[in-house]
C-alpha positions in Angstrom: 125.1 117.9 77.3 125.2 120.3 80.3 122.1 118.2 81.8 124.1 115.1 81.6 127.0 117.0 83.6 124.2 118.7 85.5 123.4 115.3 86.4 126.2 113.6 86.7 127.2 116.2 89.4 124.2 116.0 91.6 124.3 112.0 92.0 127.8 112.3 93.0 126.7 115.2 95.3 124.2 113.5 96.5 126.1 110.5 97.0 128.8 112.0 99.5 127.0 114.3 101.1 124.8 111.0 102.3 127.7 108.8 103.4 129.2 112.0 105.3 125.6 112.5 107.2 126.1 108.8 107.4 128.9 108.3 109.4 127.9 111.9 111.8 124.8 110.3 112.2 126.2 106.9 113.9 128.8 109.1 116.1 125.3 111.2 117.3 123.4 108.1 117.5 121.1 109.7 115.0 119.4 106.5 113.4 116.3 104.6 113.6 116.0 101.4 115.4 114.1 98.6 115.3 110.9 97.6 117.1 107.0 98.2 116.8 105.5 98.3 113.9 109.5 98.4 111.6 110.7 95.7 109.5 114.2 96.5 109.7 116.8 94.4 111.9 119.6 97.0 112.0 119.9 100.4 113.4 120.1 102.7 110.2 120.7 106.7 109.8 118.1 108.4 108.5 119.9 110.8 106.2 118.5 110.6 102.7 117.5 113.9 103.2 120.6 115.4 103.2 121.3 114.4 99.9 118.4 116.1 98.4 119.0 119.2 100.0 122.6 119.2 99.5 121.5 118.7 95.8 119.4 121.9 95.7 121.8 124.1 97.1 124.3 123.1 94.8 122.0 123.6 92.0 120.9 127.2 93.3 124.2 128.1 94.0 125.6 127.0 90.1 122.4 128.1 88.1 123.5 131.2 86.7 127.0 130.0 85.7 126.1 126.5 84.2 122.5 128.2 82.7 123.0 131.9 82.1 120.0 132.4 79.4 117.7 129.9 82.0 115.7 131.8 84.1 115.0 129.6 86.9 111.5 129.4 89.3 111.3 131.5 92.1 114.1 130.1 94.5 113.2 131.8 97.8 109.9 129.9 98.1 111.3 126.6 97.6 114.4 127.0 99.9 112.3 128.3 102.5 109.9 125.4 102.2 112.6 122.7 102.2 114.8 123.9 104.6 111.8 124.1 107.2 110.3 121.0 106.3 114.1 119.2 106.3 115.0 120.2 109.8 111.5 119.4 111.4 111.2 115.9 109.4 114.9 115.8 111.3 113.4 116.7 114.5 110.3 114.1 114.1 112.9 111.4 113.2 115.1 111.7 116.6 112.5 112.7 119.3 108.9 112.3 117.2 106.8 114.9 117.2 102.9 115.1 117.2 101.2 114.0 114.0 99.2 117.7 115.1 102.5 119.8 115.3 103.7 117.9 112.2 100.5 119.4 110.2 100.4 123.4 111.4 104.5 123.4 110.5 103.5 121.9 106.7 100.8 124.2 106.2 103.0 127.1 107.2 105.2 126.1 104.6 102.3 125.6 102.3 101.4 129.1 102.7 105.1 130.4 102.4 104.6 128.4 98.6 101.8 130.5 97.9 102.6 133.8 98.9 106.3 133.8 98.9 106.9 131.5 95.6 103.3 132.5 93.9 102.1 128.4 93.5 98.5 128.3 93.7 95.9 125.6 93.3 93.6 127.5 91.4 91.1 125.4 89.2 91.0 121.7 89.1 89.8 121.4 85.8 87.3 120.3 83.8 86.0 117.2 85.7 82.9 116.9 84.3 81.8 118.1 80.8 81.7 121.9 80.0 82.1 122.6 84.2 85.6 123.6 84.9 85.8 123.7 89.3 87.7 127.0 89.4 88.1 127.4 93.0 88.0 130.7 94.2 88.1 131.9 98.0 88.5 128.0 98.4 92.3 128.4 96.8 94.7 128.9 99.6 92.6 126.1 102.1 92.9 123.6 99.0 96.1 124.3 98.0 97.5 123.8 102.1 95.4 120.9 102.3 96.5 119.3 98.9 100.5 120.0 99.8 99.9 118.6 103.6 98.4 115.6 101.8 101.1 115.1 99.2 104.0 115.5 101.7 102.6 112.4 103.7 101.5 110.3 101.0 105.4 110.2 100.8 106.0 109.9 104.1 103.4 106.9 104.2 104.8 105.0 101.3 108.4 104.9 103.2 107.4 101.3 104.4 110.1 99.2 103.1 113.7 99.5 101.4 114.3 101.4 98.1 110.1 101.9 97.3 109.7 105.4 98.2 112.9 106.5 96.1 111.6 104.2 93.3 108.5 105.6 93.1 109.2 109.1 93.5 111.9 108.8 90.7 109.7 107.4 88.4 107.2 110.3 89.3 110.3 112.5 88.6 111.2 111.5 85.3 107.4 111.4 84.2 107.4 115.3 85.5 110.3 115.7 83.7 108.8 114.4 80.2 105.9 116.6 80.6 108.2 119.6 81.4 110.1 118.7 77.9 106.9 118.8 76.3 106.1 121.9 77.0 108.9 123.7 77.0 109.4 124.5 80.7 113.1 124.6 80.6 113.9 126.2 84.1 111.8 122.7 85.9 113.6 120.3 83.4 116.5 121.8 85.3 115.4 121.2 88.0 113.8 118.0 87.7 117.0 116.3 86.5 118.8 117.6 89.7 116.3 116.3 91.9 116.3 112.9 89.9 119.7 112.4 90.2 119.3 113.2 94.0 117.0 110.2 94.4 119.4 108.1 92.2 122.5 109.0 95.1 120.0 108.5 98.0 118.9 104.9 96.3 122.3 103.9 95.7 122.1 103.4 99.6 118.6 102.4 100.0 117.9 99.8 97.4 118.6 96.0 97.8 120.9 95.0 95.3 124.1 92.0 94.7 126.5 93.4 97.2 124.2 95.8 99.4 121.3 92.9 101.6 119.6 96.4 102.8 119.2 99.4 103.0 122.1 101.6 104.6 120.2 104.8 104.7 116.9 105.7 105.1 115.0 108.5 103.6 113.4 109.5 107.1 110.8 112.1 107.6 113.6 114.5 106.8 113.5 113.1 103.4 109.8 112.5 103.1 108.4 115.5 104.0 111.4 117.4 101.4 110.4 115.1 98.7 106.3 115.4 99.4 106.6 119.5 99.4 108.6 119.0 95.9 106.3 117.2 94.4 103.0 119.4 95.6 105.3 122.4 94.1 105.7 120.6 90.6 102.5 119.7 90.4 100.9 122.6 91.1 103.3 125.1 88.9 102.8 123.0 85.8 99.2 122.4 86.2 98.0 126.3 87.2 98.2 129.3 85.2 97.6 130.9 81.8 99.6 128.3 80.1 100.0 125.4 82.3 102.1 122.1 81.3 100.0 119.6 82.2 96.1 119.1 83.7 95.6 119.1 87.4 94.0 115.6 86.5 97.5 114.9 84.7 99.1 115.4 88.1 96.8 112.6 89.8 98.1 109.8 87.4 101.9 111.1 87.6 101.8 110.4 91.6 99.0 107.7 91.4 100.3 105.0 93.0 101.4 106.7 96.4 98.4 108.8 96.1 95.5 105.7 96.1 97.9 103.7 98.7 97.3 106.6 101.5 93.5 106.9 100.4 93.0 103.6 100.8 94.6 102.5 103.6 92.9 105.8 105.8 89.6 105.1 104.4 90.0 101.8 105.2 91.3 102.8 108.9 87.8 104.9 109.1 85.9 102.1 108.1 87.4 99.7 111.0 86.8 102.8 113.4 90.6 103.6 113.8 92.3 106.8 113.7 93.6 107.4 110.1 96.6 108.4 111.6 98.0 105.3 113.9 100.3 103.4 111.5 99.5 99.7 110.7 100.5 97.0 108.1 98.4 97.2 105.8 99.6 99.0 102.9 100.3 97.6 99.8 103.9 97.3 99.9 103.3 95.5 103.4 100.6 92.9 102.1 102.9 91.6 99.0 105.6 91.1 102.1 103.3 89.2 104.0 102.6 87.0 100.6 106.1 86.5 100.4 107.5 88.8 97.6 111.3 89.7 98.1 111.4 93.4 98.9 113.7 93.9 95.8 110.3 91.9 94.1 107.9 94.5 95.3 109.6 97.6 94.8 109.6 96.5 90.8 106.5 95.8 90.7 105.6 98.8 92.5 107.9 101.1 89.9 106.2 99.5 86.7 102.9 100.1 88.0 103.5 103.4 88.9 105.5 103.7 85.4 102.6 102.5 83.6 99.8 104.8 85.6 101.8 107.8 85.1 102.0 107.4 81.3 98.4 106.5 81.0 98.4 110.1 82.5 100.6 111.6 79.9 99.2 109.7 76.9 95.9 110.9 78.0 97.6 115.0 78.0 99.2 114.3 74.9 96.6 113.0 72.9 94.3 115.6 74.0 91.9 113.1 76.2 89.3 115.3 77.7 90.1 115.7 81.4 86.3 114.7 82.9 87.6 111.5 80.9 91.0 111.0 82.5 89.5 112.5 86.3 87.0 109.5 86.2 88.4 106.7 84.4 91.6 107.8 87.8 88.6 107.2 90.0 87.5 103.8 88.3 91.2 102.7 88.9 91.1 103.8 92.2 87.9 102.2 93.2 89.1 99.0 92.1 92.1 99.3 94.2 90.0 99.9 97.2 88.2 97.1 97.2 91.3 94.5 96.4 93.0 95.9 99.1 90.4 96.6 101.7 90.2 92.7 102.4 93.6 91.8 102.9 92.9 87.6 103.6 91.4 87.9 100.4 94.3 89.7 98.8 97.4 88.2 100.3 96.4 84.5 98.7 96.3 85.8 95.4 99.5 87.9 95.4 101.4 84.6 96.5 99.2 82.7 93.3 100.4 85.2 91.4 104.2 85.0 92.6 104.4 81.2 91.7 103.0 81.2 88.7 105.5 84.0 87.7 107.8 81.6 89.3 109.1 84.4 91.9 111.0 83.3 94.8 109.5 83.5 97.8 111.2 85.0 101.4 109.3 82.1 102.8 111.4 80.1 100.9 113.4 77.3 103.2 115.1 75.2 101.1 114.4 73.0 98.3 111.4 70.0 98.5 112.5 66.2 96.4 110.4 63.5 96.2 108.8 60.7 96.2 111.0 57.6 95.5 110.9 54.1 96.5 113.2 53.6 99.4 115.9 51.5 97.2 116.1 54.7 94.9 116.9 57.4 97.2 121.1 56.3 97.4 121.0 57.6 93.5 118.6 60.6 94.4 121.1 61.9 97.1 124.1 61.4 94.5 122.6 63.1 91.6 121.3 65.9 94.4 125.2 66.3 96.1 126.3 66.8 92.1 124.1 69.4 91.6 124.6 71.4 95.1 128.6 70.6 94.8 128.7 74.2 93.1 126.5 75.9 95.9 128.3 79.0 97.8 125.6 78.2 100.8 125.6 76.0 103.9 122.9 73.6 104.0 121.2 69.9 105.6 119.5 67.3 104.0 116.9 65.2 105.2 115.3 61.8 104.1 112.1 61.2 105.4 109.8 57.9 104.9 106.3 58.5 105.1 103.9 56.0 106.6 101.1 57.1 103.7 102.8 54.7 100.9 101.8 55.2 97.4 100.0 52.5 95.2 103.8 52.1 93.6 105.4 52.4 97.0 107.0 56.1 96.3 107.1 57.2 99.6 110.2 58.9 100.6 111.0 62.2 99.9 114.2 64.8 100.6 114.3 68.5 101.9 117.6 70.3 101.6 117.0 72.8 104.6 118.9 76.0 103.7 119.1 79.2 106.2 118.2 81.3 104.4 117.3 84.0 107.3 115.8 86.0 104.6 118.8 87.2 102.7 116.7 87.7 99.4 119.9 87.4 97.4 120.3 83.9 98.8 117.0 82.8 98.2 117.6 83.7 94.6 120.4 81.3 94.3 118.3 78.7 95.7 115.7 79.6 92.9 118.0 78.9 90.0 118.9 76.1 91.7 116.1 74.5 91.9 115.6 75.3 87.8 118.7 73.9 87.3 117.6 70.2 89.8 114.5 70.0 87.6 116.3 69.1 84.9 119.1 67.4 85.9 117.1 65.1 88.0 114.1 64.2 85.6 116.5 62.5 83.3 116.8 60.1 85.6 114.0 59.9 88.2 110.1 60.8 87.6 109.7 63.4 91.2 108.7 66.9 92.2 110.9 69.2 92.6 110.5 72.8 94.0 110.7 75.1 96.8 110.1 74.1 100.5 107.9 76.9 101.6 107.1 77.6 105.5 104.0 79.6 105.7 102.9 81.7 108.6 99.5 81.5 109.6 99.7 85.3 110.1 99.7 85.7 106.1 96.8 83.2 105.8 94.2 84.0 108.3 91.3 86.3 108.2 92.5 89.2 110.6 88.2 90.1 110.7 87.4 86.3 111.6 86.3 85.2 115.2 89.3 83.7 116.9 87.6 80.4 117.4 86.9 80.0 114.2 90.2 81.1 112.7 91.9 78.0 115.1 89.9 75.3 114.1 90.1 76.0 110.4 94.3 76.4 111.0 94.0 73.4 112.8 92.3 71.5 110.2 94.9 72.2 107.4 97.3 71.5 109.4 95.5 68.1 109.8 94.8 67.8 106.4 98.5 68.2 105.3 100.7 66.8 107.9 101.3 62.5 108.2 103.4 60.8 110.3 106.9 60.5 108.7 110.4 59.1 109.8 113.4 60.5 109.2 116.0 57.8 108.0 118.7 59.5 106.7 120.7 63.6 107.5 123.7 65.6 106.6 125.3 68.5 106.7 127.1 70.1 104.2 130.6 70.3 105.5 129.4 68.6 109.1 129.6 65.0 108.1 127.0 62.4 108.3 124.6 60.8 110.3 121.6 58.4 109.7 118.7 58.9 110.9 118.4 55.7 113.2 114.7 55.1 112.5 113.5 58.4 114.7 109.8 58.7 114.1 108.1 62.2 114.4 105.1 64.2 112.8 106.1 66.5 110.1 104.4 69.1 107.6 104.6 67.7 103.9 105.3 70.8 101.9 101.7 71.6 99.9 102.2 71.2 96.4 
């Protein structure tokens, strides 16, 4: 019961101290635009720090009174630590600071963990059978460079609405299970305040019915708090004379952020790039550019995370040997690697993957009808207006006669064009709608109905491939798929009529 209220009170902490920060941070002009290498379209603050931190105060300034009998972990440490790492993350995010200046302020704070809260890497376990790697002198340089990694595997993973809080409160709640496990009350305390500070920072951040993006962001403020949290749990519960978990256990519980900042600097290296200059090729970026919804990809991204991390905790609780667990986490990371580190290769099978889920796609332009003879389309168009009279969007249809006639003479087919700009919520609604054309149309007409996707040729071209040789095969789909069509009939919903008056033009027939 106090949990629940402990709860309870830190999302609605976090909650308003983020729309205050909000609404300061548009008066200061503290946000983050758009441009370069950032998907967003709006200027947005970048506060969903603030509610984390305004979360652990609160906690450390109630412990005693809502926990008396609790004794909680050492508080200095981890105050220290976020309050440093909060107002440089705040600094990076307003005038961006070197990647170099960035690192020596982390591993300060990395050392204040170790010497002023007493976290330590000390052994990494048993990784191969009857060896455990204790570490030794090597213990303070491993446990700076392990935090410095962890806080920008968070920072890394920040790529697109609602997907770092996702993850790192499914991380969170797996902590949290272990902690319950083993009895560590004072972290279960403080792993349910720092859940529900995620849960008030997503209530801004995640798409959802009623909210088309994000209004926050998390920000390097937010990050880089969040990344030293996590190295803190992790190492706590995994060091000592009785530890709650194995530091493999620890590599599972954050595995998904973990191999995506691996992989995509390993792959950097390979290319002969700096690790550190950002691109677009992590995970979260490539199921974009396949045309996954971001709503779409942060799911998918929280199950598989989900289902890593309990792989993780099955493997602690059922007493799974750690050399086990440590290279069956490299076997799954390998094969990661190599999916990812050919993107062309990748992004074709994500979308194969998407329709035969039967995702929608933010390629997604409207809806694709045909073919018909010519004296059937009047009764297409009415059974088609019938179906769309319901529709909350704005749309134009098109009837097109193709000069490719079939052996029964079915060549004309219909696009309903919606602007869809996008708006993922919108392209949902087209989705059902489609489902719902399917089947009122087939009891009365034999045609195809489906999505009218428009690819970009950025999402299907080798990026590695010579130029000339990346045209010609582009040119020669495009040859393949396109025939000369005439469009004989148009309207617009709510713009009245017009006939197409014979016009003649090449168009794209949408590929099947």
């Amino acid at each position: 019961m106090e949990l629940a209220v402990l709860f309870a009170l830190c999302v609605l902490i976090s909650g308003v101290a983020i729309r205050l920060a909000a609404s300061l941070a548009n008066y200061l002009g503290v946000v983050d635009r758009p441009g370069g290498h950032k998907q967003h379209e709006a200027s947005t603050p970048f506060v969903g720090g603030v509610g984390i931190l305004a979360v652990l105060f609160s906690l450390f300034l109630s412990f005693d009174p809502l926990f008396g009998g609790l004794e909680l972990v050492p508080l200095q440490g981890i105050l220290i630590g976020v309050l440093v790492l909060f107002l440089t993350g705040l600094a990076d995010d307003i005038v961006h600071l070197s990647f170099k200046l960035r690192f020596v302020v982390q591993a300060m704070v990395a050392l204040s963990m170790v010497f002023v809260g007493g976290v330590e890497l000390l052994s990494f376990g048993e990784l191969l059978p009857g060896w455990r790697f204790d570490l030794g002198w090597l213990s303070i340089p491993l446990t700076i460079f392990a935090t410095v990694g962890l806080i920008n595997a968070v920072n890394m993973i920040d790529g697109i609405d609602g997907l770092s809080g996702a993850l790192s409160l499914v991380s969170l709640a797996l902590v949290g299970l272990v902690a319950v496990f083993a009895g560590q009350g004072a972290y279960v305390v403080l792993v349910v305040a720092l859940v529900a500070g995620v849960a008030g920072f997503l209530y801004y951040n995640l798409r959802y019915p009623g909210n088309s993006r994000a209004r926050v962001f998390l920000g390097d403020n937010g990050s880089m708090v969040l990344g030293f949290l996590f190295a803190w749990l992790f190492i706590a519960l995994s060091q000592g004379d009785s530890p709650a978990m194995t530091p493999v256990t620890a590599l599972w519980l954050f595995a998904l952020p973990l191999m995506d900042t691996v992989g995509v600097m390993l792959r950097r290296i390979w290319l002969r790039k700096s690790p550190f200059r950002p691109d677009r090729y992590h995970l979260h970026h490539l199921f974009v550019r396949a045309g996954y919804r971001v709503c779409d990809v942060v799911v998918f991204a929280a199950l598989a995370q989900l289902f890593l991390g309990l792989i993780g905790v099955g493997g602690l609780l059922l007493g799974v040997p750690e050399y086990l667990m440590f290279w069956l986490f490299l076997g799954v990371f390998a094969a990661y690697f190599l999916l990812t580190l050919r993107p062309w290769r990748l992004v074709p099978g994500l979308r194969r993957i998407s329709h035969v889920l039967g995702l929608p796609s933010v390629q997604v332009r409207g809806i694709f009808v045909g073919y018909v003879r010519r004296e059937k389309f009047p009764d297409l168009l009415g059974l088609i207006g019938e179906r769309l009279d319901g529709s909350s969007y704005d749309y134009q249809l098109s009837v097109y006669q193709t000069d490719c006639s079939a052996t029964d003479g079915r060549n004309v087919y219909c696009v309903v064009h919606v602007p869809a700009n996008g708006d993922e919520h919108l392209i949902g609604k087209v989705q059902r709608d489609v489902s719902a054309m399917k089947k009122h149309l087939l009891r009365r007409h034999v045609v195809d109905v489906r999505l009218f996707i428009r690819r970009q040729d950025e999402n299907d071209l080798r990026s590695n491939a010579p130029l000339e040789g990346r045209k010609v095969g582009s040119q020669r789909r495009r040859e393949r798929r396109s025939v000369r069509s005439t469009l004989i009939y148009s309207m617009e919903r709510g713009g009245g009529m017009m006939n197409g008056g014979g016009v003649s033009f090449e168009v794209s027939v949408p590929p099947t």
